[in-house]
C-alpha atoms as one frame of an Amber mdcrd trajectory, in Angstrom:
protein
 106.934  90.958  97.473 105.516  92.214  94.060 104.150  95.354  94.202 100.569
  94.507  92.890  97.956  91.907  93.902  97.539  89.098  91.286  94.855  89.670
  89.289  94.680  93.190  90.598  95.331  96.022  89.238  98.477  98.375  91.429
  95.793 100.870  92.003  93.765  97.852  94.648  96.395  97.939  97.276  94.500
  99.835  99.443  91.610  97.008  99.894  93.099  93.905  98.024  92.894  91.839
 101.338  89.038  92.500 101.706  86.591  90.299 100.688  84.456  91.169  97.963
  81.137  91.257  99.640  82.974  93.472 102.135  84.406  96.281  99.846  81.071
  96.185  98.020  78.836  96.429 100.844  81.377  98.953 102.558  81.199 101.179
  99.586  77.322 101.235  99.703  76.577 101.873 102.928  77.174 103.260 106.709
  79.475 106.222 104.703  77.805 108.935 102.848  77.996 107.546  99.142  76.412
 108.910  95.971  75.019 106.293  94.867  72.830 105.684  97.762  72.151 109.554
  97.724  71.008 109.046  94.627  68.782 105.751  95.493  67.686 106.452  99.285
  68.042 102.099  99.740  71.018  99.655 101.856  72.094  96.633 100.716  71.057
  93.339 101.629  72.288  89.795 100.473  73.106  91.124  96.925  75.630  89.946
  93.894  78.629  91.982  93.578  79.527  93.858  90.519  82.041  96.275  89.606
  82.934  98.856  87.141  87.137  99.570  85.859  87.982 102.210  83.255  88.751
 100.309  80.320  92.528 101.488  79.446  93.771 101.731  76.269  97.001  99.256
  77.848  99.260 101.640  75.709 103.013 102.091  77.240 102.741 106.011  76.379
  99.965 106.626  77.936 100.859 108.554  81.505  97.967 106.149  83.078  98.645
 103.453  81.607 102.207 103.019  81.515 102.261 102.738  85.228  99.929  99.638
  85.562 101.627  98.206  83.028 105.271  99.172  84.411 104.539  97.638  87.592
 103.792  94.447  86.251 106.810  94.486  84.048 108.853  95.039  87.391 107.209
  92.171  88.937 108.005  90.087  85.639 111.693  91.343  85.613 113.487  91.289
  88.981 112.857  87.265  89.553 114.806  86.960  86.311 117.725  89.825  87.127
 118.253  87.907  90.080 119.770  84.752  88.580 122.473  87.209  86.968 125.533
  87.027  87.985 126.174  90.536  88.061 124.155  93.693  86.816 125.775  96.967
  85.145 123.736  99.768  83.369 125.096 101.061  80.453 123.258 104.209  78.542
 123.916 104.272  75.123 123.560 107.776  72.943 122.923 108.455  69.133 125.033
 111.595  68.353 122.441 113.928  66.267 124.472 114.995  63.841 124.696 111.803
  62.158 120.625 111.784  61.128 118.315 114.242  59.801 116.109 113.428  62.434
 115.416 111.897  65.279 112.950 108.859  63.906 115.517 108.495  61.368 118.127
 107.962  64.075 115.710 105.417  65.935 114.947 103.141  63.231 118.611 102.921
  62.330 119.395 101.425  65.247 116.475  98.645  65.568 117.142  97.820  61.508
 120.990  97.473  62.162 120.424  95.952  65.793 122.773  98.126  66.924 122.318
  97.151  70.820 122.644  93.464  70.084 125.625  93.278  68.067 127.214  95.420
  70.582 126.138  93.163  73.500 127.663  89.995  71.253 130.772  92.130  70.810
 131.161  92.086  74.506 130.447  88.628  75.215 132.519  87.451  72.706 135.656
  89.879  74.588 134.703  88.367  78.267 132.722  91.309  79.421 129.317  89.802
  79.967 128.661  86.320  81.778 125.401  85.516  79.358 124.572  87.237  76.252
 121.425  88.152  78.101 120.037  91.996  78.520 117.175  94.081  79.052 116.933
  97.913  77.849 114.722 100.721  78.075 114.198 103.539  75.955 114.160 107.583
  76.380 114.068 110.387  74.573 116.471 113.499  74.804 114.779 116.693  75.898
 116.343 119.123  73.502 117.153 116.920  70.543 114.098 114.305  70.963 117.024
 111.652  69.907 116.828 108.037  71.255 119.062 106.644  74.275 119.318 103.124
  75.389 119.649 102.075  79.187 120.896  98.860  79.073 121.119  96.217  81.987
 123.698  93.761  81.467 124.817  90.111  83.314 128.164  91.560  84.113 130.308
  92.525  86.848 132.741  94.572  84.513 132.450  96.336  81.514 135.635  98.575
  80.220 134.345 101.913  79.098 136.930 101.466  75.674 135.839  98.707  74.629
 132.504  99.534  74.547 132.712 102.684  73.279 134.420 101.091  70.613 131.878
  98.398  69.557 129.336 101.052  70.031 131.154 103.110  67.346 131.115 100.663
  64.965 127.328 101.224  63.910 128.430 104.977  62.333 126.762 104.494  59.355
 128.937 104.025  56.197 127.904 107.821  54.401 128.526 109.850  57.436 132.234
 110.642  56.786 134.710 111.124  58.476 134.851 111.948  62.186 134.417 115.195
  63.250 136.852 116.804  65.708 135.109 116.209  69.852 132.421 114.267  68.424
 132.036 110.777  68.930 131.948 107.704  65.911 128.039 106.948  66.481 127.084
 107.971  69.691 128.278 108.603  73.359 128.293 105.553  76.658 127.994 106.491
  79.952 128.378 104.054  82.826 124.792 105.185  84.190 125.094 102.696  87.315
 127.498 100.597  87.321 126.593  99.000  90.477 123.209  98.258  92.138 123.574
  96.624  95.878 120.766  93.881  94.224 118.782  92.765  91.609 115.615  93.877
  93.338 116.798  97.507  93.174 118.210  97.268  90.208 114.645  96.334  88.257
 113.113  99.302  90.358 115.885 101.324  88.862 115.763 100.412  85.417 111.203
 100.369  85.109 111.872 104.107  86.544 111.862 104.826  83.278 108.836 103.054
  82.528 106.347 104.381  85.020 106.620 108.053  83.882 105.980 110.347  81.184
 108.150 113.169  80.388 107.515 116.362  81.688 107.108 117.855  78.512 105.723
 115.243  77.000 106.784 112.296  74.557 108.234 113.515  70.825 105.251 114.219
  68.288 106.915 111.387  65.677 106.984 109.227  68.366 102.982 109.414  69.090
 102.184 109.536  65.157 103.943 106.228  65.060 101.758 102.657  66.226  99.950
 102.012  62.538 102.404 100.774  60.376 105.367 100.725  63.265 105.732 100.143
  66.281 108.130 101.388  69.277 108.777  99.751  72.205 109.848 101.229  75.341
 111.560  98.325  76.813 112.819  95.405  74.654 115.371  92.769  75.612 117.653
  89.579  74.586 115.897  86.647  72.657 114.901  84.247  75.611 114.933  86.666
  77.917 111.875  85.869  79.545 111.953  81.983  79.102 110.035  81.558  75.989
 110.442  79.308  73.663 109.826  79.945  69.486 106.554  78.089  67.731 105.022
  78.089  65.089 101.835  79.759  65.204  98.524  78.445  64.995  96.215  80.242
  62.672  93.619  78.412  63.861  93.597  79.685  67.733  94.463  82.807  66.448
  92.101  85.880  67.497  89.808  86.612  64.380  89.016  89.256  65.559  90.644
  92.493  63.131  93.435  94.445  65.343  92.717  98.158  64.432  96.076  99.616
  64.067  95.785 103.062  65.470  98.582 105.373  66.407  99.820 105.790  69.744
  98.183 109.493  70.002  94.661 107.535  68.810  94.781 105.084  71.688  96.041
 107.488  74.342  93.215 110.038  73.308  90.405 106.439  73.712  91.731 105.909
  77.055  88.881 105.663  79.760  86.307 106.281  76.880  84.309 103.507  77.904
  83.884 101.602  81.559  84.291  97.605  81.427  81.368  96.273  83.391  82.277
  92.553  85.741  79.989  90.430  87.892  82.568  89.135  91.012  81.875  85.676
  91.437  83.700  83.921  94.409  83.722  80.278  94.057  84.910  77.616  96.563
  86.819  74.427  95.955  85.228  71.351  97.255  87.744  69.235  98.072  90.286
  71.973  99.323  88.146  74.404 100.654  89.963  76.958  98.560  87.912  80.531
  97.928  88.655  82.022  94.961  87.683  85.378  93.632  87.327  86.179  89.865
  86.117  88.552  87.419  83.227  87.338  84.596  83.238  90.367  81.980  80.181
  91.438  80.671  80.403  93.954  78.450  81.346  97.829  77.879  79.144 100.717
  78.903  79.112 103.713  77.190  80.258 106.331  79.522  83.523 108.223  79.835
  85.326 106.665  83.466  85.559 110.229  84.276  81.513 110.771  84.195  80.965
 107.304  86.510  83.915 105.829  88.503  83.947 109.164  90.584  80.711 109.375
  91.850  80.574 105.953  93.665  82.389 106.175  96.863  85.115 103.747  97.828
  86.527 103.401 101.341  90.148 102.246 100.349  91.706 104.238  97.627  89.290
 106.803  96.193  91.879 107.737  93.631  91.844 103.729  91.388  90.145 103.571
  88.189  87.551 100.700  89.324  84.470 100.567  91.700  82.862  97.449  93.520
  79.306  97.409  94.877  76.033  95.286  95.195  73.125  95.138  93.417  70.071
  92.440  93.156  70.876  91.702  89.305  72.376  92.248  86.394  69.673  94.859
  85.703  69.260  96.242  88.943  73.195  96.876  88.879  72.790  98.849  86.114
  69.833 101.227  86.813  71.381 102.070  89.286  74.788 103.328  87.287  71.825
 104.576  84.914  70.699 106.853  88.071  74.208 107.900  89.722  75.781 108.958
  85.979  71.819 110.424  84.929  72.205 108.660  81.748  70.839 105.766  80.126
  73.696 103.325  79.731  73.623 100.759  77.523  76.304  98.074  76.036  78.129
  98.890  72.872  80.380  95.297  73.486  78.690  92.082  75.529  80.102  88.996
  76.615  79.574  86.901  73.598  77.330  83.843  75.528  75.107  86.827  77.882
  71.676  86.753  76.242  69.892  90.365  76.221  66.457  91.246  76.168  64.992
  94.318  75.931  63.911  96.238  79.377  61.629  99.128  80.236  63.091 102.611
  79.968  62.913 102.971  83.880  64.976 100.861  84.226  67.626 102.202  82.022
  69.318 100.255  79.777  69.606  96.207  77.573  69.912  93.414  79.055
């Protein structure tokens, strides 16, 4: 079973099988809460809202990368399990041959180091499909790049990769030093998992944590003009199939490039503001439960999420609770963060209209 609710975020596990009404109306009421501290009222028959820090989705962020890790995981195992066998390989970048580690890192993805050495060993009977998944890290000491490397084989001979791995020495390095390896050192990391569940726990590990001491500075700076990708795997890897795209449908809205440090330091700026709507099927009877954003408040997470208590799992980024109305629901964040709120990004088709100060913000 994956480890997240659909259309949940990890963090709801502790009330995901609760109605809506229920975790709202829980949340406001018999339980000392802040919010009704605050307002001195219950809740009746009232629409349900809720507030979510609005993440910055960004795979080096040490909040982020674990909603987005899970989710990975969840994406992953169903396809590691029509492997016919799983090895890890880890794959090292000796630092001698680069002035520096960023250096070392874009060598590799420019050469495709990693997939010429996984066609090497298809092409010698190693690997069952050409297909494989990797994940990066960064050495401690030296900041250089290693590669863990899942691949569809039982086997793997330690010489013959080493060998194709060797190969990628670039062509001005010289000749090889004595105890030092052509390009970089391979280490059979785990070269047996008991099943392809445990082995996509194994390799997102890697995914859902930041480094103690933190991720390389060059690494941060980087996200404007180039990208790096913790993970990365084998073209069709995931099922998809190549198009052509559609300018058209494309989103026209500008993509800001930022670096990674930028977007980490934006995280949980601002709160994303939902009305829960639960709809039923006529003909099956089905009850569904779905999120209609309507805008962005302009509050730090930290300042609002907090306050408003939550029976399940007091530590998740989001909050769920009743109010009468749009505006009612948001005098009332107005009065629990003792600011005036208001909406620096609205659901395009939400029409606004301007409200008495009392009662705190636009609508």
């Amino acid at each position: 079973m994956p480890p997240f609710e659909a259309k949940r975020s990890y963090r709801d596990r502790g009330t995901a099988n609760i109605p809506l009404r229920q975790q709202a109306e829980a949340g406001m009421k018999a339980k000392p809460s802040y919010l009704l501290e605050y307002l001195h009222n219950t809740v009746t028959e009232n629409n349900i809202y809720e507030v979510a820090k609005c993440n910055c989705r960004c795979w080096f962020c040490p909040d982020c990368c674990i909603t987005e890790g899970y989710k990975l995981r969840a994406r992953l195992i169903p396809i590691l399990k029509t492997f016919k066998g799983l090895i890890m390989e880890t794959l090292t970048v000796d630092p001698e041959l680069f002035s520096n580690p960023k250096d070392a890192y874009l060598y590799v993805m420019e050469n495709r180091c990693v997939s010429v050495t996984t066609q090497d060993l298809y092409r010698w009977g190693y690997l069952a499909t050409r297909r494989y998944f990797y994940v990066i890290e960064w050495q401690k000491d030296t900041q250089m790049p290693h590669f863990h490397v899942l691949y569809d084989s039982k086997y793997i001979s330690w010489n013959a990769i080493l060998y194709s791995w060797g190969k990628h020495r670039p062509k001005d390095a010289g000749e090889v030093k004595e105890n030092r390896p052509r390009f970089g050192t391979v280490l059979h990391s785990a070269p047996n998992f008991k099943d392809p569940a445990y082995a996509g726990r194994y390799a997102t590990k890697y995914l859902i944590k930041t480094p103690k001491e933190g991720f390389p500075e060059w690494v941060l700076d980087m996200g404007k003009e180039r990208r790096i990708r913790r993970y990365s795997a084998s073209r069709g890897f995931w099922g998809e199939t190549s198009s052509k795209s559609n300018n058209d449908n494309k989103d026209k809205r500008k993509n800001q490039q930022k670096s990674y440090r930028e977007r980490i330091n934006g995280c949980g700026q601002t709160v994303n503001f939902f009305q829960l709507l639960v709809t039923t099927d006529i003909k099956t009877g089905e009850v569904e439960q779905n999120r209609k954003w309507l805008g962005q408040l302009d509050i730090q997470s930290k300042n609002l999420i907090p306050k408003i208590n939550d029976n399940g799992n007091p530590k998740r980024n989001r909050r769920i609770f009743c109010a009468e109305n749009f505006n009612a629901a948001l005098t009332q964040l107005s009065t629990i963060s003792q600011k005036k709120l208001g909406i620096i990004r609205k659901y395009k088709t939400f029409h606004w209209r301007e409200v008495d100060e009392q009662k705190a913000t636009n609508y």
